[in-house]
GULUMKOL-756539 format. One record per atom (N, C-alpha, C, CB): residue number from 1; residue in three letters; x, y negated, z negated. Coordinates in steps of 0.001 Angstrom, whole numbers. Each point is the difference from the previous one (the first is absolute). Glycine has a CB too. Layout:
(atom NUM,'ALA',(X,Y,Z))
...
END
This chain:
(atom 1,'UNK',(8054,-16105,1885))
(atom 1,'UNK',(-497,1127,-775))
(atom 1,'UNK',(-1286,-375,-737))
(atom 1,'UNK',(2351,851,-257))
(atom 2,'UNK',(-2792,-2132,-354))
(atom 2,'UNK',(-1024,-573,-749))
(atom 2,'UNK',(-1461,4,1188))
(atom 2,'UNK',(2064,-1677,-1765))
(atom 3,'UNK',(-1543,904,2385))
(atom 3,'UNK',(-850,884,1307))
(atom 3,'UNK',(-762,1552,681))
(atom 3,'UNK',(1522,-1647,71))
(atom 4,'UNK',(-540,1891,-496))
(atom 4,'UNK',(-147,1499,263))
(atom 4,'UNK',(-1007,672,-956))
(atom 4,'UNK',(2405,53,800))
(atom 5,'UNK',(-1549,-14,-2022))
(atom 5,'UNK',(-659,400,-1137))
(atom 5,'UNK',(-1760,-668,115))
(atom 5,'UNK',(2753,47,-1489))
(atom 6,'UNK',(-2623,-1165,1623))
(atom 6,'UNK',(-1564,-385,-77))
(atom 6,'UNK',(-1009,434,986))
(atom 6,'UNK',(868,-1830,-940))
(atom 7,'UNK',(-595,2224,2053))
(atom 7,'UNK',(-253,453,1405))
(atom 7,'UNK',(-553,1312,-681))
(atom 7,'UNK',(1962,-1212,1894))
(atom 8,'UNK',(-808,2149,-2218))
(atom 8,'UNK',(-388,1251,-366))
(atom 8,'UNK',(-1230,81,-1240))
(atom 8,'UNK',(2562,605,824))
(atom 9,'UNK',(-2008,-1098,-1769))
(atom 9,'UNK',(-1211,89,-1076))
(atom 9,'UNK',(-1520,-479,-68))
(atom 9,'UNK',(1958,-117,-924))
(atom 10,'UNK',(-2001,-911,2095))
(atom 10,'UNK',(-1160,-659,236))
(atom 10,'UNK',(-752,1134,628))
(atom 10,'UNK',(896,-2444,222))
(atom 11,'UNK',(-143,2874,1223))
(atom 11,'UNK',(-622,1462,814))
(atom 11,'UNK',(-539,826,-942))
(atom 11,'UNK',(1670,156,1753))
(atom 12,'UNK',(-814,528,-3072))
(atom 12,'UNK',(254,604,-181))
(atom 12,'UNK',(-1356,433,-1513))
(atom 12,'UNK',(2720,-691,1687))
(atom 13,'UNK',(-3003,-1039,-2074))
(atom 13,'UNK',(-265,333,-1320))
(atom 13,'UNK',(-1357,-1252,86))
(atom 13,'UNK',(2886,1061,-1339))
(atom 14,'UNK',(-2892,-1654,2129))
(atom 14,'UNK',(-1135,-960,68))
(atom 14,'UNK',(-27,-840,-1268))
(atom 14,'UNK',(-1346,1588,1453))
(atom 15,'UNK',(2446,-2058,-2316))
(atom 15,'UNK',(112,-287,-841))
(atom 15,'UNK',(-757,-1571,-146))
(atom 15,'UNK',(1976,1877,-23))
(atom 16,'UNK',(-2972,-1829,-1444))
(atom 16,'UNK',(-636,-1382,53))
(atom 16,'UNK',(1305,-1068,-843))
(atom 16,'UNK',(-3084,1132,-117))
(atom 17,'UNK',(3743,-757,170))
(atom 17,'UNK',(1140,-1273,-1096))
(atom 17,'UNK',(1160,965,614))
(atom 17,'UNK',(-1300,-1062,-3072))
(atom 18,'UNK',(2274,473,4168))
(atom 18,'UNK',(1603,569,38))
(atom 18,'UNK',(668,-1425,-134))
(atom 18,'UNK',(-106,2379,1782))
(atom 19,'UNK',(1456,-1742,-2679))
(atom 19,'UNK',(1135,-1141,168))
(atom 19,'UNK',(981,511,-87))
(atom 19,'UNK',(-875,-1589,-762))
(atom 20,'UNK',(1804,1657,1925))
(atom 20,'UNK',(1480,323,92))
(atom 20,'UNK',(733,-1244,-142))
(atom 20,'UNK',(-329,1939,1481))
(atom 21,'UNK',(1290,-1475,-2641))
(atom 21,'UNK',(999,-1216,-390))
(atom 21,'UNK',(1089,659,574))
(atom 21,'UNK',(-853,-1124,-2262))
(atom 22,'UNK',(1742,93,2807))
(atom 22,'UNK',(1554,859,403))
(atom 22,'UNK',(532,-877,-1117))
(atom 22,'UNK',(415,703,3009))
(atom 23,'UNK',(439,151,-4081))
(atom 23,'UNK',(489,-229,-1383))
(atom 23,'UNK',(1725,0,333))
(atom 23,'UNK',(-2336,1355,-1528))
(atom 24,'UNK',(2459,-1285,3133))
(atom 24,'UNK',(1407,262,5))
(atom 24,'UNK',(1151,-404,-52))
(atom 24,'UNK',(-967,727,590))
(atom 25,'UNK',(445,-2448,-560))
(atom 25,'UNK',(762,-1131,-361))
(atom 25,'UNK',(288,-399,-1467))
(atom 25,'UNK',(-893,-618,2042))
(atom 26,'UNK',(396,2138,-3146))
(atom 26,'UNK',(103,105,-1114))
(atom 26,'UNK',(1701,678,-639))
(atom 26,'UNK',(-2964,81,414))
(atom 27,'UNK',(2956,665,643))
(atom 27,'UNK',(1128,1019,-294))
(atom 27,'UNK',(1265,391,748))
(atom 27,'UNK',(-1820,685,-826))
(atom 28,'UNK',(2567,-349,-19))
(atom 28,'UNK',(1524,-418,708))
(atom 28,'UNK',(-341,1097,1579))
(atom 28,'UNK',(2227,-384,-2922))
(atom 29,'UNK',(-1248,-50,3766))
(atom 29,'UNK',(-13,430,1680))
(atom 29,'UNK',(-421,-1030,805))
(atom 29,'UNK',(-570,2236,-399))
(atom 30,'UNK',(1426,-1557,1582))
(atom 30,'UNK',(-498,-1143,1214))
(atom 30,'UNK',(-1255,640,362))
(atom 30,'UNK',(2344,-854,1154))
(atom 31,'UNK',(-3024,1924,-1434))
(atom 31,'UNK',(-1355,42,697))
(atom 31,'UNK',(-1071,-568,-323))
(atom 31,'UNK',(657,1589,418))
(atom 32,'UNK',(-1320,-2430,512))
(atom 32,'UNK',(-1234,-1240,-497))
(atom 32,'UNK',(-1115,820,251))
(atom 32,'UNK',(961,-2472,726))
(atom 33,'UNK',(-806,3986,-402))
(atom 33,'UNK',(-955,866,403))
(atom 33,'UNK',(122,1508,-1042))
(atom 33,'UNK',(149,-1280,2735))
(atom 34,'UNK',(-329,1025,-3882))
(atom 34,'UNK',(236,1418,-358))
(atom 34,'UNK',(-587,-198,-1473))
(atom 34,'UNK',(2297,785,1608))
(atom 35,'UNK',(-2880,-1594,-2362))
(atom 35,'UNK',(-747,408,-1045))
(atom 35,'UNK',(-1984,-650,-167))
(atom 35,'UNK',(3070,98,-1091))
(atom 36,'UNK',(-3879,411,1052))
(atom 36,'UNK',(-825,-588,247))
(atom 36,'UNK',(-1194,688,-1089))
(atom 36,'UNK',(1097,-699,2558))
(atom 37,'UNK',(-1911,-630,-3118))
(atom 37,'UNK',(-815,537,-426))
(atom 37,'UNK',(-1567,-52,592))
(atom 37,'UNK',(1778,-283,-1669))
(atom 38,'UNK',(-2483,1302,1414))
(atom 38,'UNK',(-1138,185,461))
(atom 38,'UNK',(-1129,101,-985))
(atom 38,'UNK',(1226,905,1724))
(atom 39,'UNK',(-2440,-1660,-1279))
(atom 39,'UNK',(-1101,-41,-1232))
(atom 39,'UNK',(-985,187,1407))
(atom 39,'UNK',(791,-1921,-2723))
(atom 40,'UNK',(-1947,3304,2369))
(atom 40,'UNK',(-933,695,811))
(atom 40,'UNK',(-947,-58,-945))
(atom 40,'UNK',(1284,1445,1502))
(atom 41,'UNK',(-2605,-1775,-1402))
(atom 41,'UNK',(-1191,-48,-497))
(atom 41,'UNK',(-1192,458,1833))
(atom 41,'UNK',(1080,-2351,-2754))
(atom 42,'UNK',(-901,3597,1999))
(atom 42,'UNK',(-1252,884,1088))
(atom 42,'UNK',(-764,805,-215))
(atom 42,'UNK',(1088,-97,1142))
(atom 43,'UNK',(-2224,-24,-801))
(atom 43,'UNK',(-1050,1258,-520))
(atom 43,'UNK',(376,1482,547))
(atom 43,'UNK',(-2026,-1790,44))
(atom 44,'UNK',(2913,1629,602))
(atom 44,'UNK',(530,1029,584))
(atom 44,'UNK',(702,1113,-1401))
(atom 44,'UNK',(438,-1801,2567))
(atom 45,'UNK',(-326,1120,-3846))
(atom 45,'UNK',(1351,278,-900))
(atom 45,'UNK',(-1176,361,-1334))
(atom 45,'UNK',(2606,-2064,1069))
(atom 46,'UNK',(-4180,2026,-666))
(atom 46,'UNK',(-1031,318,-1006))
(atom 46,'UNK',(-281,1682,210))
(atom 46,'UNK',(-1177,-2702,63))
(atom 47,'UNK',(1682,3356,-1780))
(atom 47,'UNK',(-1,1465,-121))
(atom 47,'UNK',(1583,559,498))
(atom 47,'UNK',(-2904,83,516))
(atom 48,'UNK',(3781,-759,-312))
(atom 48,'UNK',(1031,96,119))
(atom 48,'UNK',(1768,102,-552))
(atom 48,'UNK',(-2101,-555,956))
(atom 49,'UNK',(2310,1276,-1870))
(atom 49,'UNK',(802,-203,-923))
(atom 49,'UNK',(1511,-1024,585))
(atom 49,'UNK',(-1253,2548,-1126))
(atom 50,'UNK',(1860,-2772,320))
(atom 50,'UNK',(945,-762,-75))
(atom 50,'UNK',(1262,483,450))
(atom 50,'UNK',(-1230,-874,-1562))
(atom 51,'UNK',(1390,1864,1591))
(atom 51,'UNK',(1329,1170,650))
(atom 51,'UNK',(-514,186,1381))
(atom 51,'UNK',(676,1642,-2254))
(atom 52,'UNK',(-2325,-1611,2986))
(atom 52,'UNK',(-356,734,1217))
(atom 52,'UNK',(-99,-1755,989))
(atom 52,'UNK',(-1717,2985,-1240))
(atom 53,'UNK',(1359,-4248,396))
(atom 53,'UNK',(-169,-1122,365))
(atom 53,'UNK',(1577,-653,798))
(atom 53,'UNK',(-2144,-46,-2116))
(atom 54,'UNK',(3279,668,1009))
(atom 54,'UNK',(1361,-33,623))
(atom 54,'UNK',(334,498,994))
(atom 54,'UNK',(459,-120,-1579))
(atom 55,'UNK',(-828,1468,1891))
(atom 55,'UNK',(457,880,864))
(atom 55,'UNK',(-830,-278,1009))
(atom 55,'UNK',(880,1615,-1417))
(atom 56,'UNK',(-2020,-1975,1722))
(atom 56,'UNK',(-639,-501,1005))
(atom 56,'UNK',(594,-1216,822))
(atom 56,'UNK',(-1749,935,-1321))
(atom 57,'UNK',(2347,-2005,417))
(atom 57,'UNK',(651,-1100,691))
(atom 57,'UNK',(1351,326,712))
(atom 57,'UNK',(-1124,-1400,-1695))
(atom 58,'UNK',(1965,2447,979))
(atom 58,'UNK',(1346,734,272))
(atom 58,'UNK',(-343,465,1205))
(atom 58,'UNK',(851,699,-2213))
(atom 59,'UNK',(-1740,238,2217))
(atom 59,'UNK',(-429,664,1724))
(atom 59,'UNK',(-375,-1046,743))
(atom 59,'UNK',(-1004,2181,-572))
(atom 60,'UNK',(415,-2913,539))
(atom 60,'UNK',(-449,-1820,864))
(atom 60,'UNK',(1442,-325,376))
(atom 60,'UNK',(-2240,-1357,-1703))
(atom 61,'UNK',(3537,1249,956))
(atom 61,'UNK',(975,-411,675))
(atom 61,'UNK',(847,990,329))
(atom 61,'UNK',(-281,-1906,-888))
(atom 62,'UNK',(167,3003,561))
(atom 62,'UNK',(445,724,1375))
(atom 62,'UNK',(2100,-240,-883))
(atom 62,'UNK',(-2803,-1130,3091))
(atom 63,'UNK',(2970,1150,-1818))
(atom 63,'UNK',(1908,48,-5))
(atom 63,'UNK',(464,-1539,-537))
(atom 63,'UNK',(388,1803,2548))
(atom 64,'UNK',(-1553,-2885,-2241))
(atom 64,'UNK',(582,-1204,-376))
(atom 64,'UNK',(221,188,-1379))
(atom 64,'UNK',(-1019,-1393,1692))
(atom 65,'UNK',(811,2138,-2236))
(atom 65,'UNK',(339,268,-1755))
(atom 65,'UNK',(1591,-380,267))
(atom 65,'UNK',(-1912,2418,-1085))
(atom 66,'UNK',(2424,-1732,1771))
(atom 66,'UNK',(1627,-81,-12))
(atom 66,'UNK',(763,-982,175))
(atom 66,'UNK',(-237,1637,618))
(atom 67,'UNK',(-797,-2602,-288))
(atom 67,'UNK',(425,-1708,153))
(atom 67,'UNK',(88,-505,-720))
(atom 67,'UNK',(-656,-377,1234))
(atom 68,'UNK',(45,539,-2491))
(atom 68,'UNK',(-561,-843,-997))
(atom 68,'UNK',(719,872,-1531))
(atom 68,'UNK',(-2685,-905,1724))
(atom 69,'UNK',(3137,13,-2163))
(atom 69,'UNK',(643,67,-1015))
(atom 69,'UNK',(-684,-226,-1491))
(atom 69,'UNK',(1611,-576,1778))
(atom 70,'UNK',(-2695,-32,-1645))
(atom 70,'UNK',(-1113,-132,-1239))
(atom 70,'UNK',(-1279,-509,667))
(atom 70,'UNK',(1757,-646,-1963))
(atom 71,'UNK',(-2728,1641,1509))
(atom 71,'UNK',(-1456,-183,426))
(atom 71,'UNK',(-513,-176,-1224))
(atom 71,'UNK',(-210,1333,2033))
(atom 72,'UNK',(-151,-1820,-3042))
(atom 72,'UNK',(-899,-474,-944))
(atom 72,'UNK',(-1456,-166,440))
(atom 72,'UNK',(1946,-1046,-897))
(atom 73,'UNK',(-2485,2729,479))
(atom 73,'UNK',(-1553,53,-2))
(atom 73,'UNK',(-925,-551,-866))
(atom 73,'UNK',(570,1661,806))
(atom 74,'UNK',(-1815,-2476,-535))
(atom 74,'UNK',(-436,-282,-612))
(atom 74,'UNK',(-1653,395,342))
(atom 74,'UNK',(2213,-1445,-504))
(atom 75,'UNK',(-2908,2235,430))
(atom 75,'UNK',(-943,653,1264))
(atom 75,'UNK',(-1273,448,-1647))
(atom 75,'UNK',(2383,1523,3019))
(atom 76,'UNK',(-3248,-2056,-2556))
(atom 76,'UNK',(-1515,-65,-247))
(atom 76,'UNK',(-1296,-167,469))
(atom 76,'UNK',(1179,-379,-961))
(atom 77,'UNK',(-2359,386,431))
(atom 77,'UNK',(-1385,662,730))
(atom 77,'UNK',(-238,-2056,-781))
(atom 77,'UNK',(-994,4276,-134))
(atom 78,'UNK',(34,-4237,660))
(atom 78,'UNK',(-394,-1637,-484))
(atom 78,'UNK',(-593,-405,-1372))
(atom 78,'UNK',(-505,-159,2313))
(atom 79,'UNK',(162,1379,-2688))
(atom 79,'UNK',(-634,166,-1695))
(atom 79,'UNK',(1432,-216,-879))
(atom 79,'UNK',(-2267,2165,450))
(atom 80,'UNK',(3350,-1403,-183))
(atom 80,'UNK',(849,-483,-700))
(atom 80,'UNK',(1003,-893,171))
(atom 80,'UNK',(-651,1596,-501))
(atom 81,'UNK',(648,-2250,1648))
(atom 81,'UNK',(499,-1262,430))
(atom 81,'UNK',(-800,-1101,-675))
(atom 81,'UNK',(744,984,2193))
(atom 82,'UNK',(-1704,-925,-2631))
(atom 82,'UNK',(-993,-1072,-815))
(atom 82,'UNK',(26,-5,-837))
(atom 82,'UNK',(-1125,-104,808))
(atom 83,'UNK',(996,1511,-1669))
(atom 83,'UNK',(968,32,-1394))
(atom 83,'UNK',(934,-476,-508))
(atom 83,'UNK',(-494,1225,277))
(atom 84,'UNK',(1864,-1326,943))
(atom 84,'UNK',(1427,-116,-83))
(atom 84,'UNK',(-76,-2243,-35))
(atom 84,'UNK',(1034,3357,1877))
(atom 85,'UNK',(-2485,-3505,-1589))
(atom 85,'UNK',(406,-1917,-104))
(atom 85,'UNK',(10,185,1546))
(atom 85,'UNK',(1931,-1008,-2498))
(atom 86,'UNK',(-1412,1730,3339))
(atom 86,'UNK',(270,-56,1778))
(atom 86,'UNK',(1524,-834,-359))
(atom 86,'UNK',(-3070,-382,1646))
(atom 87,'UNK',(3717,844,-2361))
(atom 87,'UNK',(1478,-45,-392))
(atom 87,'UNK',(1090,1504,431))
(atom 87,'UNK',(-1172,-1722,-2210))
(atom 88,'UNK',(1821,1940,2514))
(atom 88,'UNK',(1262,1184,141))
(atom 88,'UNK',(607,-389,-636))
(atom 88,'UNK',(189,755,1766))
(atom 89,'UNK',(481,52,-2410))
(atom 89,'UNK',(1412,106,-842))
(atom 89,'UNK',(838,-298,1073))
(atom 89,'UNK',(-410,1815,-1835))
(atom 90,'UNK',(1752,-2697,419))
(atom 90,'UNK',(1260,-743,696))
(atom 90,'UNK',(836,1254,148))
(atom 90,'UNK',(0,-2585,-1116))
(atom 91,'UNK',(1013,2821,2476))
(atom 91,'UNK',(596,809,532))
(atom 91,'UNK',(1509,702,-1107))
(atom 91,'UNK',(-1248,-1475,2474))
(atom 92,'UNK',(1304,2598,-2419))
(atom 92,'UNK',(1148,-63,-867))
(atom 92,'UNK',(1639,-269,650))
(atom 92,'UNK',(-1713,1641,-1374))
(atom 93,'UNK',(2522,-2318,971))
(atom 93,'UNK',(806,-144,258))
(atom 93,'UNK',(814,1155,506))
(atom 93,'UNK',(-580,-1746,-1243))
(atom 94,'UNK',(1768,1672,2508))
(atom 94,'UNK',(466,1189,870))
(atom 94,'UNK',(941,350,-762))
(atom 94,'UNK',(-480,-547,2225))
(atom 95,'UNK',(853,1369,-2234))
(atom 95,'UNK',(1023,699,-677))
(atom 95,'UNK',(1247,20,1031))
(atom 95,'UNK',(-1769,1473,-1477))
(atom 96,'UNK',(1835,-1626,2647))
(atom 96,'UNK',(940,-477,722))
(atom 96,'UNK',(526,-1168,-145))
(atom 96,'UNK',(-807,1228,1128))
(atom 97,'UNK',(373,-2356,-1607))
(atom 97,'UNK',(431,-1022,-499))
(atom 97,'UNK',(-963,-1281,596))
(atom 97,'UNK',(2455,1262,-306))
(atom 98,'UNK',(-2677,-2392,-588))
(atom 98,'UNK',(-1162,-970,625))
(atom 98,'UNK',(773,-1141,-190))
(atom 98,'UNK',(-2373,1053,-562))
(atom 99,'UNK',(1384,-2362,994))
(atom 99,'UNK',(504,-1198,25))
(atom 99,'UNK',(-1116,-587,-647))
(atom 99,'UNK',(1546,50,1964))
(atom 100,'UNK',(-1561,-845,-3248))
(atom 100,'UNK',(-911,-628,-742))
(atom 100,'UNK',(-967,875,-265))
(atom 100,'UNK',(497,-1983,806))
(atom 101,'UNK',(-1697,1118,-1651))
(atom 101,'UNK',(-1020,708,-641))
(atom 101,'UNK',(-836,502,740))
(atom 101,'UNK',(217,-1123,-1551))
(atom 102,'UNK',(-729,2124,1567))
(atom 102,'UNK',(-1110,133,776))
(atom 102,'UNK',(-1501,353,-894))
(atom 102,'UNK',(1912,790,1930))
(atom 103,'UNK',(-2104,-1991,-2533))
(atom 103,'UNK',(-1079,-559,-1107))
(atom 103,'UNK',(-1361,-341,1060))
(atom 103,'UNK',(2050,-1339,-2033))
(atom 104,'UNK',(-3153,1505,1650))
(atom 104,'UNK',(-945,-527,648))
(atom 104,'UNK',(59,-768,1582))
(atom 104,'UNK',(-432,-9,-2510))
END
């Protein structure tokens, strides 16, 4: 699926900074495929609000939404990725239940 996801968003968004973390070895379940976070830095996401930047990546995956059990967006234009340090925020913990910290 980490694959995938990167496949699509690269096509999708020409992104100058992507990093898909699979976080799924964070949280209780046997699936090693179902929580993942994503950090997008694309000019694609300049003049773009933050509700339309989501929904753009949601339509990019299509039905695989239904696979995935936590997508943690993290999606910016490069002006405010430079602002941000070129740091993302730490993921919030699942409410389905996790395994250890998921700190930095």
């Amino acid at each position: 699926m980490q694959v995938e996801i990167e496949t699509l968003m690269q096509t999708a968004f020409a992104p100058v900074v992507m990093r898909v973390e699979n976080e799924s070895h964070r949280h209780a379940g046997p699936d090693t495929e179902s929580h993942f976070k994503l950090t997008l830095v694309a000019q694609a996401f300049e003049g773009v609000s933050r509700v339309k930047r989501h929904q753009a990546v949601y339509r990019v995956m299509g039905g695989r939404m239904t696979l995935i059990h936590a997508l943690a967006l993290h999606l910016y234009t490069p002006s405010e990725w430079r602002a941000l340090g070129e740091v993302a925020p730490v993921s919030p913990r699942c409410s389905g239940g996790h395994r250890g910290d998921l700190g930095a």
